[in-house]
C-alpha positions as CSV (number, residue, x, y, z in Angstrom):
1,X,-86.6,-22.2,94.5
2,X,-87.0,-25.3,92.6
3,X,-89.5,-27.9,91.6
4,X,-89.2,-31.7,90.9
5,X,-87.0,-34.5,92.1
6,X,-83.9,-36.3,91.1
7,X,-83.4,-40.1,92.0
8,X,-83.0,-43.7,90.7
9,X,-85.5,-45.7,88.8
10,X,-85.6,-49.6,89.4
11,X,-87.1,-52.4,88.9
12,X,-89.6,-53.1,91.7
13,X,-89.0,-57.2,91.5
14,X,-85.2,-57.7,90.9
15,X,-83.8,-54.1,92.0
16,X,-81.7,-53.9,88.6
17,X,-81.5,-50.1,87.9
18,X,-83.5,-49.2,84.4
19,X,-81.7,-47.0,81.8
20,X,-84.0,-45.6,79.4
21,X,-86.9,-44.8,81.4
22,X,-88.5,-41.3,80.3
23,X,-89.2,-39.1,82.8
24,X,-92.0,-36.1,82.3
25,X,-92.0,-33.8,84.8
26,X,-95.0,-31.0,84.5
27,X,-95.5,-28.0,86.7
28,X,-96.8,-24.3,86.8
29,X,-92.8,-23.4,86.2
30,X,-92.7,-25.3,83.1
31,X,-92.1,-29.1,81.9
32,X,-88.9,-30.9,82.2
33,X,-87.9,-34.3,80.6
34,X,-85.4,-36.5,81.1
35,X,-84.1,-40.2,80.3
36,X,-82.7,-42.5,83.1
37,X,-78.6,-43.3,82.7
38,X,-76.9,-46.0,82.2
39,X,-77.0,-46.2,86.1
40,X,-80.7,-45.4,86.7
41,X,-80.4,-42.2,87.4
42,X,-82.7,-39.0,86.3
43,X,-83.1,-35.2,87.6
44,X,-86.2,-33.3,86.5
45,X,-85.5,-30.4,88.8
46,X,-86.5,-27.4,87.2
47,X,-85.2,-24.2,89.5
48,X,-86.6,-20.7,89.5
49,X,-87.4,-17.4,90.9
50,X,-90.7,-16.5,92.2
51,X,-90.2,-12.6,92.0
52,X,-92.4,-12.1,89.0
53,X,-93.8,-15.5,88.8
54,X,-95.9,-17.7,90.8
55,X,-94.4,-19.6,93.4
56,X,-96.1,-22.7,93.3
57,X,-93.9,-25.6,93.8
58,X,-96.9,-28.1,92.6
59,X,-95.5,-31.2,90.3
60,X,-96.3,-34.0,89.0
61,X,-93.9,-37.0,87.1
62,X,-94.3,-39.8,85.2
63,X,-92.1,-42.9,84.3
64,X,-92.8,-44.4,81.8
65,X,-90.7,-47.7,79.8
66,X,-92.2,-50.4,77.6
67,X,-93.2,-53.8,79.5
68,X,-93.5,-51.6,82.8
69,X,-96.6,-50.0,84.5
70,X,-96.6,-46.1,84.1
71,X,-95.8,-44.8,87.3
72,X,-97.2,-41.1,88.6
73,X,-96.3,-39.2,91.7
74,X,-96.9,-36.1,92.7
75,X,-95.3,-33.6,95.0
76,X,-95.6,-34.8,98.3
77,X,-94.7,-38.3,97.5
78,X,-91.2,-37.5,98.6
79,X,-92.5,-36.6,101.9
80,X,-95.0,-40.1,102.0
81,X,-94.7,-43.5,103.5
82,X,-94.6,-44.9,100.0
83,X,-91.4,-43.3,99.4
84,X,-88.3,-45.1,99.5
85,X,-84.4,-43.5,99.5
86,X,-80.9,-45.4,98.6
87,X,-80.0,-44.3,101.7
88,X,-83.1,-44.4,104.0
89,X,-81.8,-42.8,107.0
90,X,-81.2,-39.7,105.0
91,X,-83.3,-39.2,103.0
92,X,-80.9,-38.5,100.3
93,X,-81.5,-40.0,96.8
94,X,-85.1,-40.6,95.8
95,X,-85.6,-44.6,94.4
96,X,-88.6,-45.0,92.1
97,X,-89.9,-48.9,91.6
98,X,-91.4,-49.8,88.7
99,X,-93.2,-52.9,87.9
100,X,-93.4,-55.0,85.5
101,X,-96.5,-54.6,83.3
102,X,-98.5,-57.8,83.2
């Protein structure tokens, strides 16, 4: 099984991908942390097996970069209308929009 989400980060105004965003992922299966590419992209998934352990799938990640608003989502954003995909027909690459902190 696995837990957390891979995708782009972006800013929300002008759609120029963000390198350098920190990404926190926590979970019952552990905490993963990752910093956004040059291209925006950032994978957090964390994959295990539930034989012994729980198998709770529960998450939830933050994004955070200076002069932007801390985003949090949880694990049924994926599945929410507020989510939003590079390709939106299917489904296929998460894209996070952050704004600009005012």
């Amino acid at each position: 099984m696995d837990v957390g989400e891979s995708g782009v980060v972006e800013d929300a105004i002008t759609g120029e991908r963000l390198k350098g965003v920190v990404v926190k992922m926590n979970s019952s299966q552990g905490s993963r942390i990752d910093t956004t590419d040059i291209d925006g992209y950032f994978n957090v998934l964390k994959f295990f097996s539930c034989g012994i352990a729980s198998c709770n799938t529960d998450y939830d990640i933050m994004f955070l970069k200076d002069g932007y608003d801390t985003l949090r989502i949880s694990q049924g954003y994926s599945r929410s209308d507020n989510a939003v995909f590079v390709t939106e027909e299917k489904k296929d690459t998460l894209l996070i929009k952050l704004n600009v902190r005012d």
